[in-house]
N, C-alpha and C positions, 0 to 999 in steps of 0.2 A: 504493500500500500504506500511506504516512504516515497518507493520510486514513482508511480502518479502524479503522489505532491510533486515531486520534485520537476517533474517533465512538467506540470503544469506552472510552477513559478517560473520557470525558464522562460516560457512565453510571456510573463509578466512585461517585457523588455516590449511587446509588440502595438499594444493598443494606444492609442491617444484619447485622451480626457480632457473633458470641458467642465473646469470647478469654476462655480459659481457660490458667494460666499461670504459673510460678515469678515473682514481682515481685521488684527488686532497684532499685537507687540507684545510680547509678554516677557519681560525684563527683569533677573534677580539679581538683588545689590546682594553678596554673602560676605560676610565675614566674624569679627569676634566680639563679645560684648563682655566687659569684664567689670562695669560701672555704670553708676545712675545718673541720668542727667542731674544738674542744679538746680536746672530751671520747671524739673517737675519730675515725681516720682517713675521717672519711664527710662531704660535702660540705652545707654547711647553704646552704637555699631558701629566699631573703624572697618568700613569698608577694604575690604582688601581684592575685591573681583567684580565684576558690573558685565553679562552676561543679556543680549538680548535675540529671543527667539520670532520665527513667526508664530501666532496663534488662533484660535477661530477656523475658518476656512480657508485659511492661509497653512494651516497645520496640516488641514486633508490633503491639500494641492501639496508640499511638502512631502507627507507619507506615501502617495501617491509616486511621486518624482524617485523618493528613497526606494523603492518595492521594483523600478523599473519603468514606468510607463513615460508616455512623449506627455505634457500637463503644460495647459496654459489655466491661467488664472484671471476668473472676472469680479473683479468687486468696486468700494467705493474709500476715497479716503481723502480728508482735507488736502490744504498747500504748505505741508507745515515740515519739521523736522523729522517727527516719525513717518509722514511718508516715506520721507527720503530715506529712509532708513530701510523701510520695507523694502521699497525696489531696489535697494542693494542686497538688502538677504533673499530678496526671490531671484536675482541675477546670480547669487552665489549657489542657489537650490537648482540651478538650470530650468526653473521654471518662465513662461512667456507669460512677460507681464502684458494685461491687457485693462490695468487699473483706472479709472477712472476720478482726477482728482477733482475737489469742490470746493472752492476757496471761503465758502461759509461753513464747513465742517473742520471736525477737530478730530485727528485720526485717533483710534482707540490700542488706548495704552495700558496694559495690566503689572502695575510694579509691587513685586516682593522684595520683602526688606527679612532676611536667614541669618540669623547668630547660629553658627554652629549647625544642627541639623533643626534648632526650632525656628519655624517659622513667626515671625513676629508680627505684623503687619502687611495688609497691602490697600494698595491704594490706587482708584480708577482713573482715568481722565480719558477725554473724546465725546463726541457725538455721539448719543444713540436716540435719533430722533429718527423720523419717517422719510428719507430724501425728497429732496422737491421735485416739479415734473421734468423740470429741464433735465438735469442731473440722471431722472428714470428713464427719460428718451435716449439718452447716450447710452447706459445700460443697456437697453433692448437691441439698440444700434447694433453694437457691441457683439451682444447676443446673436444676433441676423444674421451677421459678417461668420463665426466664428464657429456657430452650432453645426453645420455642413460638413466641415471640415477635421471635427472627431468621429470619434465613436461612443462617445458616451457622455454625457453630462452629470455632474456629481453634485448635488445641491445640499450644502451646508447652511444652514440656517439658525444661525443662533440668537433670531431675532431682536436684530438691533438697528433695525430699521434700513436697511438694506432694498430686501426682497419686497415688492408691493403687491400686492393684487393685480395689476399692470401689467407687472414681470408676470405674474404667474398666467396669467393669459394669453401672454405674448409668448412663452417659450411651449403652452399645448395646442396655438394654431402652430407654429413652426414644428414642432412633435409629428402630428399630422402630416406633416409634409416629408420629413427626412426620418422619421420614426427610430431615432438614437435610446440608444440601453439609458436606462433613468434612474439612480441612485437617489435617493434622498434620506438625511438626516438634518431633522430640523426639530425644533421645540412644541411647533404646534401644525402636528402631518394632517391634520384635516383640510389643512388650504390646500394641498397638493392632490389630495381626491381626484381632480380633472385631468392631473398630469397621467394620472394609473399607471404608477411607477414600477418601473421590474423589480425593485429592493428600495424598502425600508431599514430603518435600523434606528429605532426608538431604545431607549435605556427604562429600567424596571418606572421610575417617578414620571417622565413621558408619558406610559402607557397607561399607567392609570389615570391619571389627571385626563387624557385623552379619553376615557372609558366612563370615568366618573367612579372609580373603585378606590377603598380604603385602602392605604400603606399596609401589608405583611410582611414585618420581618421573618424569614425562616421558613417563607414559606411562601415567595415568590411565582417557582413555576409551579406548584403544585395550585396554587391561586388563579394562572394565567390559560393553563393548558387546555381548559374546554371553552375559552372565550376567543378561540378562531373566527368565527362567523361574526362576535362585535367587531372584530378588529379589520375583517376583509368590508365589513359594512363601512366604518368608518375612516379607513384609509384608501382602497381599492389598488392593493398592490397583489402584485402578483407573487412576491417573499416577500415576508415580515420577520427578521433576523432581530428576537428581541434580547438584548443582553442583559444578565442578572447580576453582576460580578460575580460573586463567590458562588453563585450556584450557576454558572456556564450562562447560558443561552438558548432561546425556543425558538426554532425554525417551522415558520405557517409556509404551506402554500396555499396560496387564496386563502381558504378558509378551515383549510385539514392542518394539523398538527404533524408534522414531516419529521423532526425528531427533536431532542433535548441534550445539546452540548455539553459534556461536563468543562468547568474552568481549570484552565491549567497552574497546577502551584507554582507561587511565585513569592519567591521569599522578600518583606520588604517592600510590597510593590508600590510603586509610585502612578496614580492611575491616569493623572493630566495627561488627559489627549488620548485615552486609550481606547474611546470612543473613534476618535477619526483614521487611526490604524486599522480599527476593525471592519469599517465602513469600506476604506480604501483596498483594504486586501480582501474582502466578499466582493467588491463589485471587478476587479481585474481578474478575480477568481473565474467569476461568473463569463468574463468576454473571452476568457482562454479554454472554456468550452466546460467548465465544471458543474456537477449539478449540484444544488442548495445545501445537500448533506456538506459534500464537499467542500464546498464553499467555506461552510462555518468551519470546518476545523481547519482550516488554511488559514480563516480570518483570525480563531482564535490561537494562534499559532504563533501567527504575526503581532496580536495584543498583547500576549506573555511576553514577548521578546521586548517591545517597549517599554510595557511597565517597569520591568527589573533594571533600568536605568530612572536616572535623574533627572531632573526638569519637564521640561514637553520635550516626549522623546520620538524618536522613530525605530521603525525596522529597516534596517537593508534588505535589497534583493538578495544578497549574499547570508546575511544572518538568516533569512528567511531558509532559502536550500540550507545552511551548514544546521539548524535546527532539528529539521529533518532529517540530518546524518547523524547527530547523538547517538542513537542507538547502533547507528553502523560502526561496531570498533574502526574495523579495517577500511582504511581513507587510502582512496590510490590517487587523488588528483591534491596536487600544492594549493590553487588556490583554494578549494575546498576546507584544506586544511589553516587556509590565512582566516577564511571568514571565519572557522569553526574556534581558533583563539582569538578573534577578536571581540565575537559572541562573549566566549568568556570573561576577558577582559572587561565590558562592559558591564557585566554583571558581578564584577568584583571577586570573582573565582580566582583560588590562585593557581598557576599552571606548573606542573612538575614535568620535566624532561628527563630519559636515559636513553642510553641504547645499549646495543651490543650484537652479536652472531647467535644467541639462543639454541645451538645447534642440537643438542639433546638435553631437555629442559630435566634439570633437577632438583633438591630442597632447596640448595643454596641458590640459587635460579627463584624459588618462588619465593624465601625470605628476603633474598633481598629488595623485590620490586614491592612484597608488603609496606619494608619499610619506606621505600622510596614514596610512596601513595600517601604513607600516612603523614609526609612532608606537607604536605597542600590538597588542596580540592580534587583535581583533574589530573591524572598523569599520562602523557603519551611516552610512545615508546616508539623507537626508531629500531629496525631490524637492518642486519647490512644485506644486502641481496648476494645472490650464491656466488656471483662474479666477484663482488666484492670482496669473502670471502676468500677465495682461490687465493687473490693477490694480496691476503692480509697473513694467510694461514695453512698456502701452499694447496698444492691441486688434491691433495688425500681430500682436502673438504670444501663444501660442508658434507655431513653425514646425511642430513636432514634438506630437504628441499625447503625455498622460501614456502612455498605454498604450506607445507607440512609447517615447519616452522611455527607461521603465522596462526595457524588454526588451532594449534595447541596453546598459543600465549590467549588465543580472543579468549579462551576459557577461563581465563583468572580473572577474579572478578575486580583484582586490585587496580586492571588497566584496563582507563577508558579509552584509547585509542590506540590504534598500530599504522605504522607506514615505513614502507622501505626508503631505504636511502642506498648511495653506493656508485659511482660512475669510476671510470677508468681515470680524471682528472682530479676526483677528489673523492677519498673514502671517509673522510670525516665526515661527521654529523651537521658541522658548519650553515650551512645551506639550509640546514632543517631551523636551527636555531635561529638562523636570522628571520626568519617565515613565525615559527612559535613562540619568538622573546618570551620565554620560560623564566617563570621568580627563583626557579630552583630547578640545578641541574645535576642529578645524583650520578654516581658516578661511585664502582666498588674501590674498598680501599687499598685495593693493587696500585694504583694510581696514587698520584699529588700533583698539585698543582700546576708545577714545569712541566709535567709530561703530558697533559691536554692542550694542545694548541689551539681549539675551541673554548678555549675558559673564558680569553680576551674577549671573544663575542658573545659570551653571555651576559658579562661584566659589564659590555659596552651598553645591554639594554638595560641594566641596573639590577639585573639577577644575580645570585649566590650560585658557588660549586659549593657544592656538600658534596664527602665523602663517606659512604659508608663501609663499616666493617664486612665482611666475607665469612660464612661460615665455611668453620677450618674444614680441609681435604674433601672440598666438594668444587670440582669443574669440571667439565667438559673434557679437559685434555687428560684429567686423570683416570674418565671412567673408559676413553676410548685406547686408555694405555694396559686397564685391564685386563678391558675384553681383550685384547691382542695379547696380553702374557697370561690369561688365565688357560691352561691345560685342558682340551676339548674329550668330555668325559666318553669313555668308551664302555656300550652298554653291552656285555658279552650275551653271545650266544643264546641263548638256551638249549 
């Protein structure tokens, strides 16, 4: 099943999307708080970082761009300094600004002020009034020129006066005419009824407020799952991808109940914006040919991956495939293996590196990569390939083929991942390490320091060599010295 996902994110790279979308700035001042102001009992922050994102539907068009797809962006926003600022980070996202400034608006700006890991304050500014008509004609403009020429329009909606009734008119006679795949997530999906969108994606307080039902903590989908028929009444979409955080998400078609996603653990999670990852990655889902099941755990796939970072985060296209390889010890492709520690890296895991010939695995073979595991979170393991091998250890070996090799180590549970290494240019591990910048690179204590010429490039990325001890008279070259002097028993006669 990995490999599906995996062939269908690949195509993520092909479609083009038209976001449409409240744009906003979402700005963290971080630093340290160690004192009270004088001038009032409130804690003053020496800034030591000043970090500004896109946010709103600027973050879909964003998640979107990150997952792979061609993304242009239509929205609205004053003449002021945070525009300017947007069209420089939507120029850095590779996304086509198609912005619309309006010299009587104030673009919207969402600033957090973080001592440490608590949040202390935030504080709004910008527009959120109703745009005027002038301003909503350029919009539509906008819209006329631009919807032809995707395949999909993504409607973010976080009603801040943006989107008019206008708009919403003006983009279901054009629908009618060019009939583009129709995403929508927005605050209040009742306006969108006429659009009869292929995918929704209302969050649990959404859909009730949309339905007129009471808050259940605990008991969300078991609340939701037989009110398919209000919710095709009330929105007229063809999937209603309704997410619950902790308890997954419920996929409607039309009106039937299609299945119930469980949510993927995420230790820590950070959830800004984990909404427009999920949106983003079910509706590229859905254009690269997947059906609804599908969809969702691809979308929820891609929202785990976000959450488990900080600020308003995203998924790569690359995080997205190397996600899906988790469970595949054995990694034959490099970049696979960049995205699969970068994955890491983002989530704060630390990465262990070793290698070796593993050529007939035995105790000292399995204690030592225990220990090396219980270094840090993740360990890979680099195996040398058979050639390698040969010119490290003479043409008698290896005993054991890579392939045999490999399939014996993917059985320990101590190592998350396997990859050969090994060319005729260069047999060190080198190559791998610059690829996995590993916090910690074990290594038996046969070795010390001067005799790894790889140390230098571990050190370079700011990781440790650790040495570890060897359990005594257990290797490789002693048990094939054995077999070769032990006396081949001769069973007589009878």
């Amino acid at each position: 099943m990995e490999l599906i996902y995996q062939t269908l994110i690949r195509s993520f790279v092909e479609p083009a999307v038209l976001v449409l979308g409240d744009l906003m700035i979402d700005t963290y001042l971080r630093g340290a708080s160690t004192r009270l102001s004088p001038e009032a009992p409130v804690p003053v922050v020496d800034i030591s970082s000043h970090t500004s994102v896109l946010g709103g539907g600027a973050n879909a068009a964003a998640n979107l761009r990150h997952l792979g797809a061609k993304v242009t962006f239509v929205s609205l926003t004053g003449d002021d300094h945070a525009a300017r600022l947007a069209g420089e980070l939507l120029e850095k996202e590779g996304i086509c600004d198609q912005v619309v400034r309006c010299d009587t608006r104030r673009t919207i700006t969402k600033t957090r002020v973080i001592a440490g890991h608590q949040l202390l304050t935030r504080y709004d500014e910008g527009t959120e009034l109703q745009l005027d008509q002038d301003c909503e004609q350029q919009i539509i403009a906008v819209l006329s020129e631009q919807l032809p020429l995707h395949d999909a329009i993504l409607i973010a909606d976080y009603n801040k006066g943006l989107i008019t009734p206008a708009i919403i008119e003006a983009l279901t006679a054009m629908n009618r005419d060019f009939r583009k795949f129709v995403a929508v997530d927005a605050k209040r999906l009742d306006r969108y009824k006429c659009l009869q969108p292929d995918v929704i994606k209302p969050n649990y307080k959404e859909i009730t407020e949309l339905l007129g039902l009471p808050e259940m903590p605990g008991r969300k989908a078991q609340q939701l799952e037989e009110m398919g028929t209000a919710i095709y009444q009330a929105t007229g979409a063809k999937i209603s991808a309704i997410t619950l955080d902790e308890e997954g998400a419920l996929i409607f078609q039309e009106d039937k109940l299609l299945c119930h996603t469980a949510a993927r653990p995420v230790n820590t999670p950070n959830v800004s914006g984990a909404g427009d990852t999920y949106i983003s990655a079910f509706t590229l889902s859905c254009l690269t040919g997947a059906a609804a099941a599908t969809a969702a755990e691809i979308a929820g796939a891609a929202a785990a991956v976000a959450i488990s970072k900080s600020n308003t985060a995203h998924c790569k296209h690359s995080e997205l495939v190397a996600y899906f390889s988790i469970r595949d010890k054995c990694i034959s492709d490099l970049e696979e293996l960049s995205a699969l520690c970068e994955m890491y890296r983002a989530q704060g895991r630390k990465i262990v590196f070793t290698n070796g010939c593993f050529d007939i695995l035995h105790s000292g073979h399995v204690s030592y990569l225990e220990r090396a595991a219980s270094l840090g979170d993740v360990l890979i393991v680099g195996v040398n390939t058979d050639e390698s091998i040969k010119r490290l250890k003479g043409p008698e070996r290896p005993i054991n083929s890579l392939n045999d090799r490999v399939q014996v180590l993917a059985g320990l549970g101590a190592i998350s991942h396997l990859i050969a290494f090994g060319d005729q240019h260069d047999d060190t591990p080198e190559p791998l390490i610059r690829i996995i910048r590993p916090d910690v690179f074990a290594k038996g204590g046969d070795y010390n320091r001067e005799s790894l010429p790889e140390a230098a490039a571990v050190e370079e990325y700011g990781g440790e060599v650790v040495l570890l001890p060897l359990v005594p008279d257990r290797s490789t070259t002693l048990i094939i010295k054995r077999i070769y002097t032990t006396p081949v028993l001769k069973v007589a006669e009878a």
